[in-house]
Structures are given as structure tokens and as C-alpha cells.
C-alpha positions as CSV (number, residue, x, y, z in Angstrom):
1,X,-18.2,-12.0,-13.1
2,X,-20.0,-14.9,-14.3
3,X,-21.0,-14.9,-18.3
4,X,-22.5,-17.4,-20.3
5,X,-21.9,-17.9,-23.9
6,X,-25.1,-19.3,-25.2
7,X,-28.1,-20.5,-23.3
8,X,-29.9,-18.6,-20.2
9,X,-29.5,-19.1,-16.3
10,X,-31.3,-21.0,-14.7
11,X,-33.8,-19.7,-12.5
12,X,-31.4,-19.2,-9.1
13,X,-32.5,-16.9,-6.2
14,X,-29.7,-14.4,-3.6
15,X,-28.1,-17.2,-1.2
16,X,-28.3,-20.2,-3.7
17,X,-25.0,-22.5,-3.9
18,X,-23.5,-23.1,-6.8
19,X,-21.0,-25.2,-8.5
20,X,-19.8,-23.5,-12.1
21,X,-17.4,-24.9,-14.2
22,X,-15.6,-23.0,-17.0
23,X,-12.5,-20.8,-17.7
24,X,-10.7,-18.3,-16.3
25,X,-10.2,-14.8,-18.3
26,X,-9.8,-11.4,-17.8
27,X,-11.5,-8.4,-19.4
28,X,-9.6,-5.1,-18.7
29,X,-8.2,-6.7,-15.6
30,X,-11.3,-7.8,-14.9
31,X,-11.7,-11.9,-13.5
32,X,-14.0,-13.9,-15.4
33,X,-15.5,-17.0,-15.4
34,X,-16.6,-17.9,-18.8
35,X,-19.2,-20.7,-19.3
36,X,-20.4,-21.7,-22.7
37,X,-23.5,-22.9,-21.5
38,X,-25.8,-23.2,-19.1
39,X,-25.5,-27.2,-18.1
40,X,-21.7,-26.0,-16.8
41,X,-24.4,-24.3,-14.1
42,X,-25.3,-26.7,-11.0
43,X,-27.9,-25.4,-8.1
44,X,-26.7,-27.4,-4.4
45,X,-29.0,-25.9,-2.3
46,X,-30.6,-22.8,-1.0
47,X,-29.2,-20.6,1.3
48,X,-29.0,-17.0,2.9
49,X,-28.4,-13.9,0.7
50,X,-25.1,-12.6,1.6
51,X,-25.0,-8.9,3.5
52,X,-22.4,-6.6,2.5
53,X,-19.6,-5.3,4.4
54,X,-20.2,-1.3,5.1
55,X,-17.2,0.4,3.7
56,X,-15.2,4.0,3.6
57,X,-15.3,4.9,-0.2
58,X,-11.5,5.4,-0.2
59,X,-11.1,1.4,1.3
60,X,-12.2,-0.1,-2.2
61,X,-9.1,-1.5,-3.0
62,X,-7.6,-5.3,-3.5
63,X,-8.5,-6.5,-0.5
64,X,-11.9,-6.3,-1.0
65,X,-12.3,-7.6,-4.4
66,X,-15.5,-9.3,-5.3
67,X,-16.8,-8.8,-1.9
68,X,-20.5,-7.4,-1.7
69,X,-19.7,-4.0,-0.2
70,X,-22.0,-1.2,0.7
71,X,-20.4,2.8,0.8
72,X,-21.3,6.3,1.4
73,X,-19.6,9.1,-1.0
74,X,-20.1,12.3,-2.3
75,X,-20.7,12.7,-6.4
76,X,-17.5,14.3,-7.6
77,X,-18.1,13.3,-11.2
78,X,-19.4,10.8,-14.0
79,X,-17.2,9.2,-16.7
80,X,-19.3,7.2,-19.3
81,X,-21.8,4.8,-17.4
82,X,-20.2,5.4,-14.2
83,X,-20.3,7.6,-11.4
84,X,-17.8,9.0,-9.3
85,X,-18.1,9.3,-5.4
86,X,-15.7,10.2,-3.2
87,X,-14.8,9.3,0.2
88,X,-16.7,11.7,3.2
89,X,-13.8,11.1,5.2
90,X,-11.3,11.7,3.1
91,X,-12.6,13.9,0.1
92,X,-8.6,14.2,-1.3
93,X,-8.5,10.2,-2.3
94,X,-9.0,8.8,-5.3
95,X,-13.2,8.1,-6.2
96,X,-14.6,5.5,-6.6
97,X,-16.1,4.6,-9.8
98,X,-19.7,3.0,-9.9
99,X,-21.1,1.2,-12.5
100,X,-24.3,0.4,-13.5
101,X,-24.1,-2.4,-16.7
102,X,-26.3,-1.0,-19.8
103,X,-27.8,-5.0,-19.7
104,X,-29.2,-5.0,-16.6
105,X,-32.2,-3.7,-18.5
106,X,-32.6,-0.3,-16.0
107,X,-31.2,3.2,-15.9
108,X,-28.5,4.3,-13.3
109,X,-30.8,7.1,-11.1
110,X,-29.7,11.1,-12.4
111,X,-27.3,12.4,-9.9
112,X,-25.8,16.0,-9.0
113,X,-22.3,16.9,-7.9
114,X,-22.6,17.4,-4.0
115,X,-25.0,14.5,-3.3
116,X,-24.6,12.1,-0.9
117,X,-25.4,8.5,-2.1
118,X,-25.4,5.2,-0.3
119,X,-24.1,2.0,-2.7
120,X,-24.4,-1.5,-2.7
121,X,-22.4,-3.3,-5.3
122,X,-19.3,-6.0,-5.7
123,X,-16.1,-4.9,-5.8
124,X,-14.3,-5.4,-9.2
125,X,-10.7,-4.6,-10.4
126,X,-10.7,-2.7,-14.3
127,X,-8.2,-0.7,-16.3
128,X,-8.9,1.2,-19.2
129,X,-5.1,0.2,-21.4
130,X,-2.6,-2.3,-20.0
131,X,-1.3,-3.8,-17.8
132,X,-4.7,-4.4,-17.1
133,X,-4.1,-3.6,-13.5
134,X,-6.0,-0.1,-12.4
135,X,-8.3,1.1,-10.0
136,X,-11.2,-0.4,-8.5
137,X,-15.2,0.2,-9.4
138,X,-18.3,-1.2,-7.9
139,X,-20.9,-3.4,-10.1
140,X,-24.2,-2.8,-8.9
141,X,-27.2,-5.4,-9.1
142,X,-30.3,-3.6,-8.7
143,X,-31.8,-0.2,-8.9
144,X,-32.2,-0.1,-5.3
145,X,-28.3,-0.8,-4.6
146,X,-28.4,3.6,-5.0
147,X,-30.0,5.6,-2.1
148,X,-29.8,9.1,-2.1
149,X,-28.9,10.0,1.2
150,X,-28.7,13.7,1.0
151,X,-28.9,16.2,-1.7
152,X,-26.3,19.1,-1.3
153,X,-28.1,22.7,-0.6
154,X,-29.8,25.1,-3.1
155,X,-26.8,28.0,-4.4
């Protein structure tokens, strides 16, 4: 994650190079870059928006971290802003947690248990206590990083 202390982004566009220059941190295990403003932020050129590498739910692990990953799970749950999908193939592994920040100014969609939903998002290590070290979520961008693929049948 990229935050800036004071100031506002410059207008950059999916694809664009970058070179960034501040400190490393961690929030809840969490890497950050910290900038305190936004002339630590230079634009080298345009490029291609990146495409994300399709993913089993249950394969969200370290060696995917801060990739832009895209997976297919069933809702199992919600805890706080997140919600919980598990893996189709593998319904007995650990979910997935998905998180939708409160600042990117737009709700997460309303979802049942028993849906099947399609994510975009990066890949980001947090922990709720120390050592700072627990599982894995996914940080979506936009409202349209959630498709609802199927909903589960009528009781």
C-alpha cells in the first residue's frame, strides 16, 4: 500500500510508471510505503494496465503477495468490512478474507451465504494482534472488482 501524509495524488491513470520515494512500515503486518507528500510521487511514462493472475481462493498465500489476483469462492461469512469466500475446490481451507476500504468512497455490494462471487483485488498480508504475521485478504479497487457469479437456490 501506497499512503500519503499530506497533499493529494497526482492525477495517474492503470499502467502508469512510477518512481515513489519514502519509508518502509508495516500496519498489522501489512507493507507500507509511506510518503509525506506528494512531490516524493514521479510519473515516467504511460503504460499497460496490469491483468491479474486467475487464482483458486485457497492459493492466496505469500507467494502471491501484492500481486493483482482475480478468484472465484463461495460466501461462507463476513467479519467487519470484509467478506469471507471460500475455495470451490476445496470448501474445508481456510477463506479468504476481502476487503473493501471504507475510503474508497463506495459500498462493498450485499452478499448472501451460498453465492458464488468472482474478485479482483491485490493480495495483502494482515493480522489482527502480533507477530503481525496472519493470513492473507484481498484489497479491492473498484466496485466492479465483485461479480456475482451465481446466487445459491431458493430453500
Amino acid at each position: 500500500a501506497v499512503y500519503l501524509s499530506r497533499g493529494e495524488f497526482p492525477p495517474l491513470a492503470e499502467g502508469d510508471r512510477v518512481h515513489l520515494r519514502g519509508r518502509w512500515d508495516s500496519y498489522h503486518g501489512e507493507m507500507e510505503l509511506v510518503l509525506t507528500g506528494p512531490e516524493q510521487i514521479w510519473k515516467l511514462a504511460n503504460g499497460t494496465a496490469l491483468r491479474p493472475l486467475p487464482l483458486p481462493a485457497g492459493d492466496v498465500r505469500e507467494w502471491v503477495e501484492g500481486r493483482l489476483v482475480t478468484v472465484r469462492g463461495v460466501v461462507t461469512g463476513w467479519n467487519g468490512d470484509s467478506i469471507l469466500l471460500a475455495d470451490l475446490a476445496n470448501p474445508s481451507a481456510e477463506p479468504v478474507r476481502v476487503t473493501a476500504y471504507t475510503s474508497l468512497r463506495w459500498k462493498r455490494p450485499f452478499v448472501y451465504r451460498g453465492e458464488i462471487w468472482q474478485v479482483t483485488g491485490i493480495v495483502s498480508q494482515y493480522a489482527a494482534k502480533a507477530p503481525w504475521n496472519g493470513g492473507y485478504r484481498l484489497l479491492v479497487r473498484y466496485p466492479y472488482d465483485f461479480v456475482c457469479v451465481s446466487m445459491p437456490p431458493p430453500p
